[in-house]
N, C-alpha and C positions, 0 to 999 in steps of 0.2 A: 617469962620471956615471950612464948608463944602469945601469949594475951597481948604482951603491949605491941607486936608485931602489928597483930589483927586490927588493932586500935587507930594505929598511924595508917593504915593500909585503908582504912574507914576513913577518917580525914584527909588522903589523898583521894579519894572518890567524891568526897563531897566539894573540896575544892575545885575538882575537876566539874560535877556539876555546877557549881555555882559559874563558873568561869563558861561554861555553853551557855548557859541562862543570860551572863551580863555578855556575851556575843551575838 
């Protein structure tokens, strides 16, 4: 459980960057 936390918490960071990049 801990793992798959970390994972979605990683793909909310990356969406987050991609979204400053396409701004």
């Amino acid at each position: 459980m801990g793992k798959q936390s970390a994972i979605s918490n990683q793909q909310s960071v990356i969406i987050y960057k991609l979204s400053v990049i396409s701004y």
